[in-house]
N, C-alpha and C positions, 0 to 999 in steps of 0.2 A: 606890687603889694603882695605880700605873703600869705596865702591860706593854708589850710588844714585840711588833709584827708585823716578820717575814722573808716577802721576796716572793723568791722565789727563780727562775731562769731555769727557763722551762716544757722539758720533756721534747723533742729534736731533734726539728722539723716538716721533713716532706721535701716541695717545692712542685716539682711538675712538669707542664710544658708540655705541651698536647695536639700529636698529629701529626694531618698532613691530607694528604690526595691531591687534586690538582686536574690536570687536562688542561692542555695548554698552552695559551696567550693566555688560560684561563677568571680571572675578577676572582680576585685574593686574597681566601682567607677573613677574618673580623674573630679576630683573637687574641688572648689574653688578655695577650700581652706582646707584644714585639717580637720581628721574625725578622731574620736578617743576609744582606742580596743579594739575597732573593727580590722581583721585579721581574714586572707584567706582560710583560714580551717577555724574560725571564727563560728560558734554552732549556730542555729537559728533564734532568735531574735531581734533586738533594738536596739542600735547604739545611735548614740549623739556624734553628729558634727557640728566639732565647734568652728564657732569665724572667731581669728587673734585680731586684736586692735591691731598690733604691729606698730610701723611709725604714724599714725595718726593722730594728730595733735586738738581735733575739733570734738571736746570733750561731750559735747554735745550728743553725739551721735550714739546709735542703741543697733548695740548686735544680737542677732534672734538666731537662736541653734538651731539647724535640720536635724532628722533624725536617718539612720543607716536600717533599712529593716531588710532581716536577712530571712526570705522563706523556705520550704523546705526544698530540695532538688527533687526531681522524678527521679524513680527508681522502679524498674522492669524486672519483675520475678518471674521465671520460665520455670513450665517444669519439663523433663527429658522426657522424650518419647521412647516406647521399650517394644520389641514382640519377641513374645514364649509359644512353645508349640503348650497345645493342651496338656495340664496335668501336671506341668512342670512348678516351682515353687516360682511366687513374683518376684521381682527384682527388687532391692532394696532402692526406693528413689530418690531421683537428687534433681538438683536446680538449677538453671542458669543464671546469673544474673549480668543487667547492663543498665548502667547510671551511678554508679558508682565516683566521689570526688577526691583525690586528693591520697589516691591510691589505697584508698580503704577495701575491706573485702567484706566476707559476711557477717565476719566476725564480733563490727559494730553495732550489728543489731539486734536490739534489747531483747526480743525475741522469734526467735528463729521461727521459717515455716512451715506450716503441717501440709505432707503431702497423701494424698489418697484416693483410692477409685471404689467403686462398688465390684470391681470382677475379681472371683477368686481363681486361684491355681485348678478348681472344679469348674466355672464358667467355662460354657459354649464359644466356640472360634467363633471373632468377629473383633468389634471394635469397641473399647471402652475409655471415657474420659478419666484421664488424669489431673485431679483438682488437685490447686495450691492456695492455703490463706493464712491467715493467724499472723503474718511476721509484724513485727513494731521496729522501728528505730526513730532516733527526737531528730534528725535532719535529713529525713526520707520520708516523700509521697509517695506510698509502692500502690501499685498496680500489677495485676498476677496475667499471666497466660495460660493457661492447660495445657498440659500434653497427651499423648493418645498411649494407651497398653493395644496392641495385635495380637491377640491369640488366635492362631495357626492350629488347623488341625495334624491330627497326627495319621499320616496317610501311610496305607500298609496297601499296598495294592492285591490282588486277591490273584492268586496264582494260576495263569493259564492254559501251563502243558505240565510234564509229567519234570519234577524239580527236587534236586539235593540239595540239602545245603549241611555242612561241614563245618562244624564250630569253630575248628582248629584254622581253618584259613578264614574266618571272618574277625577272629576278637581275637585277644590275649590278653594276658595277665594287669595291663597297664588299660585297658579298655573301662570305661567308664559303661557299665551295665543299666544303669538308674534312668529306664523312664528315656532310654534309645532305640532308635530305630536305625536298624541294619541290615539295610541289601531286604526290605519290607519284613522285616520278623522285628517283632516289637520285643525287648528285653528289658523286664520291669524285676529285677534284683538288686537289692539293695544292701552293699557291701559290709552295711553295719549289722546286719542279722546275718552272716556268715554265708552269703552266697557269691556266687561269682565266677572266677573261670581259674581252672586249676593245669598248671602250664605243663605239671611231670604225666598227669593223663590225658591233656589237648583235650579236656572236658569241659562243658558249664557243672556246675556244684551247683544243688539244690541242698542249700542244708535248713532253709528257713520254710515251714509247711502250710498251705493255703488249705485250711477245713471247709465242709460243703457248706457252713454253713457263711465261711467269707464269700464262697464262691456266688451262693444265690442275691449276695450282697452284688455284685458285680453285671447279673448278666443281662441288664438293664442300661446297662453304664457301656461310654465307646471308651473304645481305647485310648487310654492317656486320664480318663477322667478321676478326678481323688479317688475314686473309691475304686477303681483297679491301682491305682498306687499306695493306698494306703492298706489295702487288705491282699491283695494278689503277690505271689512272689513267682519268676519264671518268665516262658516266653511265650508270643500269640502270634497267629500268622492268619491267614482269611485263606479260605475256600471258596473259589465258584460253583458258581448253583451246577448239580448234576454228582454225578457216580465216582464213586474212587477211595483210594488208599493213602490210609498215612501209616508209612512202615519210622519208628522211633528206633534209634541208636541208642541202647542205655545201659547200665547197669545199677545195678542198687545194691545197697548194703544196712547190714541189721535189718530193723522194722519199718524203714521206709521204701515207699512204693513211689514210680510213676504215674500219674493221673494224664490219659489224655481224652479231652472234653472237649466234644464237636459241639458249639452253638450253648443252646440249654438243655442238653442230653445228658444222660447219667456217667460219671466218667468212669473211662474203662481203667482199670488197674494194671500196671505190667510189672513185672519182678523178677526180676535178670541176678541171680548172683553171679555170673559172668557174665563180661558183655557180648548180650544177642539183639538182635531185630526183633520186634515183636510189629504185626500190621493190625489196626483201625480200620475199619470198610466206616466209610460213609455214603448215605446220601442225603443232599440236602435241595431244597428249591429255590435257597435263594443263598448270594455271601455271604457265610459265615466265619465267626474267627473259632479259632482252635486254640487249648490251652493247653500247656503241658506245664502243671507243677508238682510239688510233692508234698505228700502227707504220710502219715503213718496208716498202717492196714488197719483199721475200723478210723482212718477219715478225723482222728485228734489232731489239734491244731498245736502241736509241739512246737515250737520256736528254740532253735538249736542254737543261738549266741556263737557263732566262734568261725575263724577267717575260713574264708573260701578255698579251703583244703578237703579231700576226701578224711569223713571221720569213720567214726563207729556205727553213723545212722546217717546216710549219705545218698543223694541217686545222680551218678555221673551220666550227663546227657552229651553223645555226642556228633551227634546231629539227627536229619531227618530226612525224608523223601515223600513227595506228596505223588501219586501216580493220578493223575487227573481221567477220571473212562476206564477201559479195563476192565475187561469180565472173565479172560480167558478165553475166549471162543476164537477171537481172533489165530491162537495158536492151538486151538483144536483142529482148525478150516487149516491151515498151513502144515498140518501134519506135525506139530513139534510136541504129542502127546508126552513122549518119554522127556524130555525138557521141563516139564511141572511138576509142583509139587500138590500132591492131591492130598486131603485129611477129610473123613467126615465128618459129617453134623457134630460128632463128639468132640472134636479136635484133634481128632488122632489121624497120623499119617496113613497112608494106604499105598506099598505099593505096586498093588499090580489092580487098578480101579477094574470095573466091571458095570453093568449097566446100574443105574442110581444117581442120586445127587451127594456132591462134592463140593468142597471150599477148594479152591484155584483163584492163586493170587486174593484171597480177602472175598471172593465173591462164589456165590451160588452159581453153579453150572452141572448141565442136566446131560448125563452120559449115555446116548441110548445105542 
């Protein structure tokens, strides 16, 4: 006997697509069907995966789309770490970065980051935070790190024994004078207001003049700090505390003079139309710096524009000798009387001395 089988359509299958969350530029997952759009450099948002019938004949059946949600990638903004000795100008800063997809650079983002510290090129040595914020881009979560500024003081060590120093074998013409320190003599000339070091007289050029009234701007201020770099022109050394000489190498021309200023003492003027020595006696009780700039005779602050060449108004410095102690007496007790050069109280030479007081070597000594 013959029956009948009925296969009849099975009962509605519903097929539906899994969803995924991936980071930006991370690989696409594997899926069990296909998605529509979604791309590795695909920016951040939502695409659909669809599921295809394909050969399925059980019409019956309902396919449900997943969705591809693309969110943003981390992205690490560094900022560089820098150190300036004091007084110097900041660095311009920049950034690192890491997290980047698909060989992208900065370039992609919408806006770029603000980098900044609170310490100026005047700020005291020590340590300051370098912040970074503001950047935007539409497929980056950034997050910042800081970096640090060090500002270093500007160390001049203060001179122990009796010391020359000679322009011509420390700088030359290619020597960068701005806010350096060399062999502890600080040289704060700055090549745009026509100072500088002049190679045919193995001199430093003062042709740019610090008035008293920059100077009292300053004598508050350590070396390095804005306001010896922005108003001071010339060079500064330290003295230890106690007795002694500073004999100046110099010559001058027209109506400018040498100024040299122990500490916040009145400066003495020297004016060489040849080049002679002229000696500073100090004493002082504790280390102090010394200045040696130039100005015109009544102390105008003339600003002379033009290269670091001897001109018409000029004071060629070429070098200096600090005699640490030193009174003379030493070479009275030794017998080396005729060896000195004696001047009195006036300034004027003597030479055949007699009982009295006399200048020997910068200093007061008593002939009896």
């Amino acid at each position: 006997m013959k029956g009948k089988l009925t296969i009849a359509k099975a009962d509605a299958v519903t097929v539906k697509a899994k969803s995924y969350t991936i980071k930006y530029g991370d690989e696409l997952p594997k899926f069990e069907f296909t998605s529509e759009g979604a791309t590795l450099k695909s920016p951040v948002g939502t695409y659909t995966i669809v599921i295809s019938k394909g050969s399925v004949t059980n019409y019956n059946d309902t396919y449900v789309n997943g969705t591809l949600t693309i969110e943003k990638a981390p992205l690490t903004i560094t900022a560089k770490s820098y150190t300036i000795k004091q007084g110097e100008d900041l660095p311009t800063f920049e950034a690192t970065y890491e997290g980047f997809k698909n060989n992208e650079t900065s370039a992609v983002l919408t806006k770029q980051p603000t980098i900044t510290t609170t310490a100026t090129s005047a700020s005291a040595p020590g340590e300051y935070e370098i912040t970074i914020s503001g950047a935007e881009a539409q497929n980056y979560e950034i997050s910042y790190v800081a970096g640090k500024l060090t500002i270093e003081a500007v160390e001049i060590v203060p001179i122990s024994e009796t010391e020359e120093k000679s322009f011509s074998q420390q700088v030359d013409e290619t020597t960068d004078l701005q806010n350096t320190v060399i062999d502890n003599t600080y040289y704060n000339m700055d090549a745009t207001n026509g100072d500088g070091y002049d190679a045919t007289e193995q001199a430093l050029v003062l042709n740019s003049t610090t008035s008293s009234a920059q100077m009292s701007a300053i004598q508050s201020a350590q070396v390095g700090d804005a306001a010896v770099r922005e108003n001071f022109s010339g060079i500064i050394f330290e003295l230890p505390a106690g007795k002694g000489v500073v004999t100046v190498d110099a010559k001058t021309i027209g109506t400018h003079v040498l100024n040299v200023q122990i500490g916040n003492g009145a400066p003495t003027q020297v004016k060489k139309s040849e080049r002679a020595t002229a000696d500073v006696e100090y004493n002082v009780s504790a280390p102090t710096y010394v200045y040696l700039y130039a100005s015109t005779e009544s102390g105008a602050s003339a600003r002379l524009y033009r290269g670091p060449s001897a001109g018409a108004n000029s004071v060629l410095l070429y070098g200096y000798k600090v005699q640490v102690g030193g009174t003379g007496i030493e070479e009275l007790k030794n017998g080396k009387m005729e060896e000195l050069k004696y001047y009195d109280l006036n300034g004027r030479k003597v030479k055949t001395p007699r009982k009295g007081v006399y200048i020997i070597n910068g200093k007061k000594v008593v002939v009896k």
